[in-house]
C-alpha angles and dihedrals in degrees: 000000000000091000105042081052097057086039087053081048103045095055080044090061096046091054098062095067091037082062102041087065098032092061091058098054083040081052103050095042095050095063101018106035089219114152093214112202092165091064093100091056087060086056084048097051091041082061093048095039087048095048105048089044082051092060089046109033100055100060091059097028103038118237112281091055100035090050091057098035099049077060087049093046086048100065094045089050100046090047088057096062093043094055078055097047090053095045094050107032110024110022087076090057107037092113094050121092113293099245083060088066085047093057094042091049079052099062078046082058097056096039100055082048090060093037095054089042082049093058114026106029135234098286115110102235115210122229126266102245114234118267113238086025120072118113127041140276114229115239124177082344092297122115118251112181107240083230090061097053089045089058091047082056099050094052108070080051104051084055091046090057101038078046084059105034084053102036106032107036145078096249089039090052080052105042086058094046082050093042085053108036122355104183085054083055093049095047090056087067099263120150092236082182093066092035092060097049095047091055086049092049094051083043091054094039088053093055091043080059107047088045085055089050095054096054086098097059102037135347135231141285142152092264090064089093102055088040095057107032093073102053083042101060086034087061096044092048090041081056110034132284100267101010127119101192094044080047085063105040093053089051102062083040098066091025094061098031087061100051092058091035086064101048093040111032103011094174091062092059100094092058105022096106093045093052092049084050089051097054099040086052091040088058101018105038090187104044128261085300111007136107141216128288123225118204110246091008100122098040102269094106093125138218109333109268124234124218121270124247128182124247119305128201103290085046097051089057106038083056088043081053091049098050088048092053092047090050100051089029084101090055090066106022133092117234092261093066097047082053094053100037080049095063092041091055090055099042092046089059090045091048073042097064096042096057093050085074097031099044112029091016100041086217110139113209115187087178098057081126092063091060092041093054097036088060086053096042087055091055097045093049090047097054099038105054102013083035091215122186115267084252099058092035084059105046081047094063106069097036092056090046086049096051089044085057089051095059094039093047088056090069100030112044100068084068133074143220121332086006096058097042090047091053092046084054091054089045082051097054094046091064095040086059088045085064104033099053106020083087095160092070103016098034080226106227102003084061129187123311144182101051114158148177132245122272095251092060097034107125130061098261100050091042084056096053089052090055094055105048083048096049096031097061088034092066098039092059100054086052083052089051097048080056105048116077094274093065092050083053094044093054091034079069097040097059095034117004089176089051082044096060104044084058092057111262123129101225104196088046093058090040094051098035083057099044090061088046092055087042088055086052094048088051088045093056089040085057081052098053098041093056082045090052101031088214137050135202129192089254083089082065095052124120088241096061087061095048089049084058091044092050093048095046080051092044092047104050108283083204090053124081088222099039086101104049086045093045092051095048080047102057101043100051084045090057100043084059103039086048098071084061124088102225099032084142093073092041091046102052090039087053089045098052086043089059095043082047108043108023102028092167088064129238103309100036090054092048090051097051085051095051089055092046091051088044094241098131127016120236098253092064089042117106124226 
């Protein structure tokens, strides 16, 4: 009894500072609709920022108060940076689509890394403990540190006040109307633009918080953001997008489930949280208290979108001149650049993929990655205990990732927006456990290696040529596709699913039926990679792997056929090239949030409008 209570406490205590920085991310969303992936940085930076006041305050203020009001400070500081954050970065693009602002709180992301590694080195700093609270209480005869218990306490009143704040006051009053409906705030007279930045600001100042109040426990280091950012997405969209009570019931709920999950079942805990996500969704699409989202309902619908044509004359040639220059391109390289071109031509039919349902399909995946790697991970198994010829392993690759998205799109494809990426993303962790800790068959971390390809392909210039036949008519076909009637149909259902079915189309059977077919692509370009490689590790199963497709579609153009292929083979020239830098971070996300910014149809669609401008194409060969 004593044990399983200072278990129960122990998730109570962690919580609260789950919470604490969950409220914030529930807050901002629910007036801004701002999918705020930088929210953890702002945690990040509330654990830098506490630590160093810690070491300051104290001397001129004593202990007890300098303690407490380098926390207070914390939170001021950190939401200053955050209203800064929102006036520079995301008020230009409040009226673009809402996974524009994600990409552009992403290059947030890599330029506070930099920064804080910047300032305050690479060495992880331990936390300052809490004066008056070291030691434990005794429960039950169990130890319960006193820090712990003072945290439990905090807790009930940190929701009483965000309740009040929310529910009694002028802003609060506000903050719902906005929550609700922002163009009727902003025809009372209200300055939504203020308004905005003073929620992101509390946001930001909540998770600076909640990153100070944690020194005691912890410390802080550059790895805090990552670590955070995914239980926190995974409590807001457990509770509801926008709501503070479902925020903290879904925060006692993960906190307390994984601590017993550690001490009962250890090998779940890497995907406990995600599997509690995926049932709750499964059976509550919105979240414990949510609602659901309707696209453009809250103002952020984008430039009108012109129909899409298939290539016209200038197209066809400039794609006919590509593929020259691909195939001689051995004649003249040297073997780092077929290595490299390589990698962009499989990459490009993987950021391919995933823009056939993004882009034609609106469907937002935030677990692309599961479908990629588990193309790799088919072949490799395959050939290394059926030992299966290159060729069958291959074939293999994209039927088994196709199977894998029919049966994630089963789940999946009945939600929306956030919901659904966030489902696709638990989906996505699941697999990458599966292969992490399934070690008997998949050997986890030390993955799967000598997987090679056939004789006849052995060398880096056969090999090449391989990759891009294969790509290349990849990701030909899925432009074929977006042009035959099933892709009329796909993005018929995409700009008005209502108008969609009284025609006659069965929405969720074309949506489901193209996001396996995006999945098989993705596994086809996964078989690709792992012959390539000769080896594969569950970190092409990583979140990170499917946000790197979703930056480049963005990059690219996410309204033009091509803007995935072009924002893959930019990227990753652009990175070859930033990584020998020390700080690429910092050049990377600056040059992120320009492009969001400047060019917020991405690469290709910019150049094309630009071509039109100087006269060079005509709109009708132009592609859309």
């Amino acid at each position: 009894m004593g044990f399983f209570f200072a278990q129960l406490l122990t998730g109570l205590s962690n919580a609260a500072g789950l919470f604490l920085v969950a409220s914030g991310l529930s807050l901002i969303f629910g007036v801004t609709r701002i999918v705020n992936f930088a929210h953890g940085s702002f945690y990040m930076l509330g654990a830098y920022f506490g630590v160093t006041l810690m070491g300051i305050l104290p001397d001129y203020l004593g202990s007890h108060v300098g303690f407490w009001g380098s926390i207070v400070l914390t939170g001021v500081i950190v939401g200053l940076v955050g209203a800064l954050v929102e006036i520079v970065v995301l008020r230009p693009i409040y009226r673009a689509p809402e996974l524009f602002q994600l990409v552009a709180t992403f290059g947030v992301i890599l330029m506070i890394q930099d920064l804080a590694l910047m300032s305050w080195g690479a060495e992880d700093i331990m936390g300052a403990r809490a004066p008056g609270l070291r030691g434990v209480f005794r429960i039950f005869g169990e130890p319960i540190p006193k820090y712990d218990i003072v945290l439990i306490c905090i807790t009930p009143f940190i929701l009483i006040a965000l309740w009040w704040l929310i529910a009694k006051t002028r802003l609060g009053i506000l903050v719902r109307a906005a929550t609700q409906d922002r163009e009727m705030v902003g025809a009372l007279g209200v300055n939504q633009r203020w308004l905005f930045t003073g929620v992101f600001a509390l946001g930001s100042a909540l998770a600076g918080w909640g990153g100070a109040l944690q020194l005691p426990k912890g410390g802080a280091d550059l790895l805090m953001d990552m670590n955070i950012i995914g239980p926190l997405f995974v409590v807001v969209v457990i509770g509801g997008m926008g709501s503070l009570p479902g925020a903290f019931i879904a925060s006692v709920i993960i906190s307390v489930l994984n601590v017993f999950g550690v001490t009962y079942m250890p090998q779940s805990t890497l995907v406990l949280m995600f599997v509690v996500m995926a049932i709750v969704l499964i059976f509550r699409p919105y979240g414990l208290l949510g609602k659901e989202e309707v696209a453009g309902e809250h103002g952020q619908v984008g430039a009108p979108e012109a129909p899409i044509r298939p290539f016209g004359r200038t197209g066809r040639l400039a794609v006919t001149g590509l593929l020259a220059v691909l195939a001689l391109l051995p004649l003249v390289s040297d073997p780092f650049l077929l290595v490299l071109m390589t990698d962009i031509i499989i990459f490009a039919l993987f950021a391919a993929s995933l823009h056939f349902i993004l882009g034609a399909g609106g469907l937002t995946s935030f677990g692309h990655a599961a479908f990629y790697g588990g193309g790799a991970y088919v072949a490799a198994l395959l050939v290394t205990y059926a030992k299966a010829p290159m060729e069958i392993a291959f074939i293999a690759a994209p039927i088994g990732a196709g199977m894998l998205a029919l049966v994630v799109g089963w789940f999946c494809i009945r939600l929306s927006g956030v919901y659904l990426a966030m489902l696709t993303l638990a989906f996505s962790q699941l697999v990458w456990s599966l292969a992490f800790q399934w070690r008997s068959v998949t050997r986890g971390d030390d993955g799967l290696i000598n997987i090679w390809p056939s004789d006849w392909l052995s060398g880096q210039v056969p090999y090449y040529y391989f990759t891009l036949v294969i790509g290349a008519a990849g990701i030909l076909f899925l432009r074929h596709v977006i042009h035959a009637p099933f892709g009329y149909a796909l993005r018929a259902a995409r700009d008005s699913a209502r108008q969609a079915e009284a025609t006659g189309i069965n929405v969720k059977r074309v949506q489901y039926l193209a996001f396996a077919l995006a999945g098989a692509l993705a596994g086809l370009a996964g078989g690709l990679f792992v012959f390539a490689k000769g080896s594969v590790f569950p970190t092409e199963l990583e979140i990170g792997k499917s946000f790197d497709a979703l930056i480049v579609v963005f990059l690219g153009g996410i309204k033009t056929l091509s803007g995935g292929v072009v924002g893959a083979a930019f990227m990753a020239t652009v990175e070859d090239w930033l990584t020998r830098m020390e700080y690429w971070r910092l050049m990377l996300g600056m040059l992120i949030i320009a492009v969001v910014i400047l060019a917020p149809e991405g690469i290709v669609g910019s150049a094309r409008r630009l071509g039109e401008r100087l006269g060079l194409i005509k709109r009708a060969e132009a592609e859309e």
